[in-house]
C-alpha positions in Angstrom: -15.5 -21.2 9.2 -12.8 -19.2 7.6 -9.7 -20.9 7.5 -7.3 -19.1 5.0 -5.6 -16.2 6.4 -5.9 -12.7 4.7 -2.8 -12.9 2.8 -3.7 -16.3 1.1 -6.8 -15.1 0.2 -5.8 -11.7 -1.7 -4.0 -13.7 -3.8 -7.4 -14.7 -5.7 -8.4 -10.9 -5.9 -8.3 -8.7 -9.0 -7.7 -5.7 -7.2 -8.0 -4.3 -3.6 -10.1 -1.2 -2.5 -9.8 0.6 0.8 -12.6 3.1 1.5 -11.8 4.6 4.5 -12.5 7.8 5.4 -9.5 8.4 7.7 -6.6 5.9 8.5 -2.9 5.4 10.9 -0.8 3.4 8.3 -2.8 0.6 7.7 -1.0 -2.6 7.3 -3.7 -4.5 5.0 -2.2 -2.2 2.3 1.2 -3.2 2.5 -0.3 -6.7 2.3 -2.1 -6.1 -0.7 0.9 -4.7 -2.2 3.5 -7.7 -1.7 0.3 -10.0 -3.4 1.0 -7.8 -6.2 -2.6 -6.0 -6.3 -3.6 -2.7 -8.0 -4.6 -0.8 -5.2 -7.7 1.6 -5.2 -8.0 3.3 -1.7 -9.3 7.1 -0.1 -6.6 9.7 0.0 -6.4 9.7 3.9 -3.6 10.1 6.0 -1.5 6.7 5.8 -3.4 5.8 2.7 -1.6 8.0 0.8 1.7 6.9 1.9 1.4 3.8 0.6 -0.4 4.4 -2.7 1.4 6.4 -5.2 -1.5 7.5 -7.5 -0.6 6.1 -11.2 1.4 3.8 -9.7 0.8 1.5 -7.8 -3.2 2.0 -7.8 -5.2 5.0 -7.7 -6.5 7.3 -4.5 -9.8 9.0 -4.5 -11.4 11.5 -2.6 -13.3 10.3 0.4 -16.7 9.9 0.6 -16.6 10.0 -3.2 -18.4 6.8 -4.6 -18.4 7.9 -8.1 -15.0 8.5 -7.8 -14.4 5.1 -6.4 -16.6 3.4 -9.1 -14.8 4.9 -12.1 -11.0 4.1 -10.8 -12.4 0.1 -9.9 -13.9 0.1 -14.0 -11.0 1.6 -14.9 -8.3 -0.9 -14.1 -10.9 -3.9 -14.7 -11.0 -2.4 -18.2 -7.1 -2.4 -18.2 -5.9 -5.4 -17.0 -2.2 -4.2 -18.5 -2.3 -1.2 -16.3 -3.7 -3.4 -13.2 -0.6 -5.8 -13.7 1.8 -3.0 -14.2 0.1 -1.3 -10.8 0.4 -4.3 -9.1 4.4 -4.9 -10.0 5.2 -1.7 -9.0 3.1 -2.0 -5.3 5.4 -5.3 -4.7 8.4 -3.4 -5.0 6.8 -0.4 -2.8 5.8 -3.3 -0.2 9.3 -4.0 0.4 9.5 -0.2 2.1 7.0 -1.3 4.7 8.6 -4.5 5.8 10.2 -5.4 9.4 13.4 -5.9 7.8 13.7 -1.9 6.3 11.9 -1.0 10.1 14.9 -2.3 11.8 17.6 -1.1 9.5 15.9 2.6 9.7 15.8 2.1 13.8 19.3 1.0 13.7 20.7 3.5 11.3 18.8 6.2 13.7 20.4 4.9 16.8 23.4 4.7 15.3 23.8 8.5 14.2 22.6 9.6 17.1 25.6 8.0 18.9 27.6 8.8 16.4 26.4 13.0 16.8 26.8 12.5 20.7 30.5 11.0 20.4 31.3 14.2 18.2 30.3 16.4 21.0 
């Protein structure tokens, strides 16, 4: 039986790789991120929100294996550049987080009052 949650165990990965061939936003990136992982995923919708390429990890076409492959050898082979990826997706996670949500939904609500008071 699995008894470690997700985030606990990305914590003992070298990298994380999301092959999807379409995505929302999904939140398993974000969570990858703040463990400080290099990310490797598909450039798909949300996907690419999330990953700047160079950055914080790399995005490959989908349905491109090869691709994939190459961009996974490439930052095992660089373990400099697959800390330096990871750094930089912890301080990218902090954009996905509930507190920034809430502070974008307030800030929203709070102009748009502040438009209808002008009127």
């Amino acid at each position: 039986m699995l008894t470690a949650a997700l985030p606990d165990l990305m914590h003992s990965f070298d990298l994380f790789a999301l092959t999807s061939l379409w995505e929302g936003l999904p939140r398993v990136l974000p969570q990858a991120m703040a463990a400080g992982l290099p990310i490797i995923a598909t450039a798909v919708d949300g996907n690419a929100e999330a990953v700047t390429d160079g950055v914080n990890g790399f995005l490959t076409l989908p349905g491109d294996p090869q691709a994939m492959a190459a961009a996974w050898l490439h930052l095992l082979d660089d373990p400099a550049l697959a800390r330096r990826m990871g750094k930089a997706g912890q301080v990218r996670a902090e954009e996905f987080g509930a507190r920034k949500m809430v502070r974008d939904i307030a800030d929203l609500y709070e102009g748009l009052l502040a438009e209808r008071a002008r009127r």
